[in-house]
N, C-alpha and C positions, 0 to 999 in steps of 0.2 A: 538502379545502381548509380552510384555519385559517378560523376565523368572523374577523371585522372587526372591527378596534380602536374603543372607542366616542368618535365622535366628535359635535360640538352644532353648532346653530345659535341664533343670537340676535339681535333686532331692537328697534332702533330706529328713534325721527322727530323731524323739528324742523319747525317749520314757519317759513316768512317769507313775506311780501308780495312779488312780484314787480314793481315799479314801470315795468318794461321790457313784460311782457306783460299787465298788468292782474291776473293771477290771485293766488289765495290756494292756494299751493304749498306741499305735505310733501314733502322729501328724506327718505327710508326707508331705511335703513342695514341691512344683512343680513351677518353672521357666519357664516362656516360652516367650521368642520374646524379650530378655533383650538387644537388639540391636534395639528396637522402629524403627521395620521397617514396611511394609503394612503387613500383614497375610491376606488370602482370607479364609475364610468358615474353621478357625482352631477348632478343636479339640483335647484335649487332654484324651487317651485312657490310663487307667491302671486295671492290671489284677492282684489280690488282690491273693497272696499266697494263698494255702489251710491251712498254720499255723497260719491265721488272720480271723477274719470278720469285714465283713465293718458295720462301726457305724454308721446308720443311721441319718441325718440331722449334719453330722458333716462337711461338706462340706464348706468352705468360698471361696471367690473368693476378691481381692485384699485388705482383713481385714475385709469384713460385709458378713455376711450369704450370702449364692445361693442360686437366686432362684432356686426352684426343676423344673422347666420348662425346665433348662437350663442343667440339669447332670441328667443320672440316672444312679441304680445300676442294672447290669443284675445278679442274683444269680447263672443261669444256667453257666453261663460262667466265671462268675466271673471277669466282667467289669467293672470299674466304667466308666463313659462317658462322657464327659465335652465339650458341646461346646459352643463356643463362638459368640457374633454377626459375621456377617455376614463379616465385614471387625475392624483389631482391629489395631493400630499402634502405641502399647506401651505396655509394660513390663505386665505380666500376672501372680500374684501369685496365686495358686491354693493351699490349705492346706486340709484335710482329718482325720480321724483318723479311725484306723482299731484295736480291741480287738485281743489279744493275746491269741489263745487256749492254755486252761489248758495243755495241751499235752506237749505242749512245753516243761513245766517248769517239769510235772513229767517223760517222759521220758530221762530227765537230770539225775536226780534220785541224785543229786552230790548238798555237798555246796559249794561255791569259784569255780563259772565257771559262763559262761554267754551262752545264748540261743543270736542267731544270724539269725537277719530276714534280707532280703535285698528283694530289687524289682525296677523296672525300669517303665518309662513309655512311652510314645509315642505322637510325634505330627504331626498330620497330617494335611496339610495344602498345597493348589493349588499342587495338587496329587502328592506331598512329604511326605516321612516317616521318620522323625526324630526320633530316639531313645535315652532317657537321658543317663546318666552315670547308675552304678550297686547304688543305696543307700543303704547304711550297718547300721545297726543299733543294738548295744550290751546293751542286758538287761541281768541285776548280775542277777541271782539266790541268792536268800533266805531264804530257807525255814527255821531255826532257827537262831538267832544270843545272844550269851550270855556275857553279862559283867558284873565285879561286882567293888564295888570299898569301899575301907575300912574308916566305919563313927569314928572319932576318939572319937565324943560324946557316942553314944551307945557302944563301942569299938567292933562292929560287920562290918559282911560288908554285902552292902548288892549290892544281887543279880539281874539283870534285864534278864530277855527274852523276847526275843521278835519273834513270831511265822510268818509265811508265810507273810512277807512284796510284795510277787506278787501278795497277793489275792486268790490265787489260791483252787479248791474245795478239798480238803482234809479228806474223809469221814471215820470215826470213827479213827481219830487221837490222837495221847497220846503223852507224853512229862515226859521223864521220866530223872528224874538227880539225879545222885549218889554223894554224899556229900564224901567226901575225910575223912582221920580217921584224929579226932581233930576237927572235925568241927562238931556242929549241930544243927538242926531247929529251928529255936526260932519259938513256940507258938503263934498261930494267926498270923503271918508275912507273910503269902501268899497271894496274893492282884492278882486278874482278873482284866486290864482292859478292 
């Protein structure tokens, strides 16, 4: 039997805010076979940091959902598992999303820095181990950001914060800001949203 055409894998992530579930979400983008050659009996194997968990049903395979027949997650080992028919001979995206533990962001403990995840994954295929690149992925930190900007109508300015844009669990948190000498509170003008 002829040996196998050499074929790659390569990953990437992005990350965003989730403002629907609360979480601080990487979509993980996985490359595999972009040289549309035969693959026999491919898989692709990724081992999900201990600074992540895997999101449940967020799997797609070339832009529509996977089926769950076809991947699963092992929790003990921290696998996710993806295989493929049995012969595929064309480009393979694989995409994912993994939650971001709170950890991250509070043992940062800092504003103006970024929490840095990365992770690789593997293809295996006619009893080859393909390994992707390292994907790097920088998420800001922000736990407070404040801006104010001066209304020349009211002739005040007014102030905005805006609290933990990571989402992150923050329990019995306070927010406390010292008004500089010359300046002070107008009445009723503190608005939660």
């Amino acid at each position: 039997q002829p040996e196998p055409l050499p074929t790659s894998i390569s990953k990437t992530g992005s990350y965003a805010y989730n403002s629907t579930t609360g979480n601080a979400e990487v979509t993980w983008t996985i490359i595999a076979n972009k040289e549309n050659v035969s693959v026999n009996d491919g898989q692709v194997v990724d081992t999900i940091a201990n600074e992540m968990e895997f999101i449940p049903g967020s799997v797609n395979i070339n832009g529509a959902a996977a089926n769950a027949s076809n991947y699963v997650y092992d929790s003990g080992t921290r696998n996710l598992t993806y295989n493929f028919p049995t012969l595929i001979t064309t480009q393979q995206t694989i995409t994912f999303k993994t939650k971001v533990n709170d950890s991250e962001f509070t043992k940062v403990n800092s504003q103006d820095t970024n929490v840095i995840e990365k992770n690789t994954a593997t293809l295996n295929h006619d009893n080859k181990f393909i390994i992707s690149n390292e994907a790097t992925v920088s998420i800001p930190v922000k736990f407070i950001i404040k801006t104010g900007s001066f209304n020349s109508t009211t002739k005040r300015i007014d102030w905005t914060i805006v609290v933990n844009q990571n989402g992150v669990t923050i329990p019995n948190a306070v927010i406390t800001d010292i008004l500089p000498a010359g300046l002070t509170l107008s009445p009723g003008s503190v608005l939660l949203d």
